[in-house]
GUTIRO-650224 format. One record per residue (C-alpha): residue number from 0; residue in one letter; x, y negated, z. Coordinates in pm, whole numbers, plus 50000, padded with zeros to 5 digits. Layout:
N
 num residu    xx    yy    zz
 NUM      A     X     Y     Z
...
END
This chain:
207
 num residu    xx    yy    zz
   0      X 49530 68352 36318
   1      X 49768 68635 36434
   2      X 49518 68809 36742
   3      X 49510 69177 36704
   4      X 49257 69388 36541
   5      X 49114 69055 36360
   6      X 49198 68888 36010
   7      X 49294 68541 35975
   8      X 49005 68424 35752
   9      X 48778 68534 36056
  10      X 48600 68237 36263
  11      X 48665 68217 36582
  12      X 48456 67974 36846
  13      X 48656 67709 37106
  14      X 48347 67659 37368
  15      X 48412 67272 37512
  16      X 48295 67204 37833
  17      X 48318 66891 38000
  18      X 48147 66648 38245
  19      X 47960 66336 38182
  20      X 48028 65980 38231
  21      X 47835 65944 38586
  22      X 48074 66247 38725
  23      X 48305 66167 38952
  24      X 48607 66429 38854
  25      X 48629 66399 38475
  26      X 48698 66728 38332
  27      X 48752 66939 37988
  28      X 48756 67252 37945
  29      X 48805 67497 37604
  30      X 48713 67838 37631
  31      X 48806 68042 37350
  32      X 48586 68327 37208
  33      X 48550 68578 36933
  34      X 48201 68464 36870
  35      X 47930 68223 36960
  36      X 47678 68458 37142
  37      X 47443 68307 37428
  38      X 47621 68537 37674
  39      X 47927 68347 37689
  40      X 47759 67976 37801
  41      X 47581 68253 38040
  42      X 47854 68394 38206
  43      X 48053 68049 38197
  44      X 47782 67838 38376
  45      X 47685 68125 38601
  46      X 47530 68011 38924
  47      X 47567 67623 38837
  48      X 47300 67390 38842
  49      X 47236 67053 38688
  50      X 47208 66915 38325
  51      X 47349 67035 38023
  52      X 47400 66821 37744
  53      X 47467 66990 37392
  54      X 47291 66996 37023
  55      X 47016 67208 36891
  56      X 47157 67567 36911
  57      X 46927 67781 37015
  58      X 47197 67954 37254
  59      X 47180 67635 37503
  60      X 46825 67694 37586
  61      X 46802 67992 37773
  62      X 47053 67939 38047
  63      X 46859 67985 38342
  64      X 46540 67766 38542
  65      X 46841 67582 38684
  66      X 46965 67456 38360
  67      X 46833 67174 38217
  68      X 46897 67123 37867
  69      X 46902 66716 37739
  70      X 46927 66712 37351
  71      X 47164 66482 37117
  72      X 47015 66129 36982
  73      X 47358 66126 36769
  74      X 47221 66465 36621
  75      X 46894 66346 36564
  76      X 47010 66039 36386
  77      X 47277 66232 36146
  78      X 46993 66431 35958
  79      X 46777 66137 35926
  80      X 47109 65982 35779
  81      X 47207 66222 35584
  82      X 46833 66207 35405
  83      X 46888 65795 35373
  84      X 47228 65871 35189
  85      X 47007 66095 34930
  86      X 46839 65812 34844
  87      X 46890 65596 34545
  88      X 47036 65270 34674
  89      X 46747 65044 34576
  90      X 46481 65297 34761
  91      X 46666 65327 35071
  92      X 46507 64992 35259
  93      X 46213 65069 35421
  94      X 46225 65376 35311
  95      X 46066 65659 35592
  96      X 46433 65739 35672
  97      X 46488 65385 35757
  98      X 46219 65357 35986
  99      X 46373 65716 36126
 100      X 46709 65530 36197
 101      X 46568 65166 36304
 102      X 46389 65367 36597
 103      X 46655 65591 36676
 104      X 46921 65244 36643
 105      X 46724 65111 36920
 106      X 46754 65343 37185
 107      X 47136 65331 37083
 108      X 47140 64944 37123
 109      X 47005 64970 37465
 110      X 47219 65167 37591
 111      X 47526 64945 37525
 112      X 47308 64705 37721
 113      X 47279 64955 38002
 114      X 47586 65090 38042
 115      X 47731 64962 38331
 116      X 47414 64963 38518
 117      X 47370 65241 38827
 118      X 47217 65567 38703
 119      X 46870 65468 38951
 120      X 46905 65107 38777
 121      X 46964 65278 38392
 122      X 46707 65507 38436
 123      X 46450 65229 38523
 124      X 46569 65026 38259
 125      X 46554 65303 38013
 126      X 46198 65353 38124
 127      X 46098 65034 38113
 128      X 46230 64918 37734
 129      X 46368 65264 37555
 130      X 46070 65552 37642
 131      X 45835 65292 37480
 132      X 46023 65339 37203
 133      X 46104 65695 37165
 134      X 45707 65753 37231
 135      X 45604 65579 36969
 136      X 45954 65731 36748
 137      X 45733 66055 36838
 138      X 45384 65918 36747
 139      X 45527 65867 36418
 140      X 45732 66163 36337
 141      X 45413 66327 36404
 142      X 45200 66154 36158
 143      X 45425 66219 35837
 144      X 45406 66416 35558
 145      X 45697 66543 35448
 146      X 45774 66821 35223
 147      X 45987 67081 35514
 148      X 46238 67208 35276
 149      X 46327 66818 35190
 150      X 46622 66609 35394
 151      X 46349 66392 35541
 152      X 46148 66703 35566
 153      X 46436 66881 35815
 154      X 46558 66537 35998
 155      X 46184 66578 36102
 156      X 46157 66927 36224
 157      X 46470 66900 36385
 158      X 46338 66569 36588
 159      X 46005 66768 36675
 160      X 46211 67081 36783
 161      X 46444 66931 37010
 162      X 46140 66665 37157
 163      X 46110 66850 37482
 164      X 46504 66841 37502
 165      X 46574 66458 37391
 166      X 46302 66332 37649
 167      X 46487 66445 37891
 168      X 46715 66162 37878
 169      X 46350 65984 38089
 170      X 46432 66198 38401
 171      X 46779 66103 38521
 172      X 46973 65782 38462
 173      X 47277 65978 38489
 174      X 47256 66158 38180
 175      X 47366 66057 37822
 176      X 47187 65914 37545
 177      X 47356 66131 37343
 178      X 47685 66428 37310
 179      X 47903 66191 37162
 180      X 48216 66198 37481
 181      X 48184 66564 37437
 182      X 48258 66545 37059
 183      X 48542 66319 37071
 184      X 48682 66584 37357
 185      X 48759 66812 37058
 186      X 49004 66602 36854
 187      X 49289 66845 36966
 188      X 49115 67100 36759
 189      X 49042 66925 36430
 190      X 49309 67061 36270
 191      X 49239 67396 36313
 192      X 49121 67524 36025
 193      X 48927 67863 36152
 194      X 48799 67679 36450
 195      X 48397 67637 36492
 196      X 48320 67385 36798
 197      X 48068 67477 37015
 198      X 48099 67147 37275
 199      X 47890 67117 37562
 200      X 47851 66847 37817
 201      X 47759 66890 38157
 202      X 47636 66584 38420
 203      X 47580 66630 38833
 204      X 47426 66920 38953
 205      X 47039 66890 39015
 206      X 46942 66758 39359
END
């Protein structure tokens, strides 16, 4: 709040980096900057290789043919949340947003039940019981009709822009359902009041 040349009601970025549960060094790291331009993930991750977990900022996603980008479930499931909330309480079961969160629920749930499994073991298990799921999760999203400046309407564009991303969780057991270790990384931060999180998490570099 006291940096040179800048005003204290100005918003400044704290870039969180750190590894993934199937790493073997676990690691955090908070790189502060000015703004929250592309170039700084680009000069940061320079040269690495692997998978990068973050949300749906448009910044993550071009880092390079070596970076592959695996969206947020946890993300996904907030907006369709938020749109439940909206609701009034007797139209919220079985409402469309229900359906939204009883899909996305299920993927969670696995997980628990995979989580001490080897990434080759998770991965087969994940594509065995939850890709089932998330296909037909897509089938559906993709057969509503929602109004697009509505809750529901932007829980579902979000989930159809970030498809290609959240799949990706179908290629490597070693990667996260979701960005959720990353998030709780930035706890040290949440009282800083002028502080905008950018949190990335990164896994084991490609093979």
């Amino acid at each position: 709040m006291k940096e040179p040349d800048r005003k204290a009601q100005q918003k400044s970025y704290e870039w969180v980096y750190r590894t993934g549960a199937a790493a073997k060094r676990k690691i955090v790291v908070y790189d502060y900057k000015e703004t929250r331009e592309k170039k700084h993930p680009q000069s940061f991750l320079a040269g690495w290789k692997g998978y990068l977990h973050a949300d749906g900022y448009q910044g993550y996603h071009d880092l390079g043919a070596d970076i592959i980008v695996v969206g947020c479930w946890a993300h996904v499931r907030r907006k369709f949340e938020d749109a439940w909330k909206l609701k009034p309480e007797g139209k919220q079961k079985g409402s469309r947003e229900e359906v939204a969160l009883r899909y996305i629920n299920a993927l969670f749930e696995l997980e628990k039940q995979f989580k001490d499994l080897t990434c080759d073991e998770r991965l087969e298990e994940r594509l065995r019981q939850s890709k089932p799921i998330a296909d037909t999760f897509n089938t559906w999203l993709d057969e509503l009709n929602v109004l697009p400046q509505s809750k529901l309407g932007i829980a579902v564009t979000y989930a159809k822009n970030q498809r290609e991303y959240l799949m990706n969780i179908f290629t490597d057991g070693g990667v996260e359902i979701s960005n959720n270790r990353c998030e709780r990384s930035v706890k040290p931060f949440v009282q800083g009041r002028n502080y905008v999180l950018n949190k990335i998490m990164f896994s084991f570099p490609v093979a």
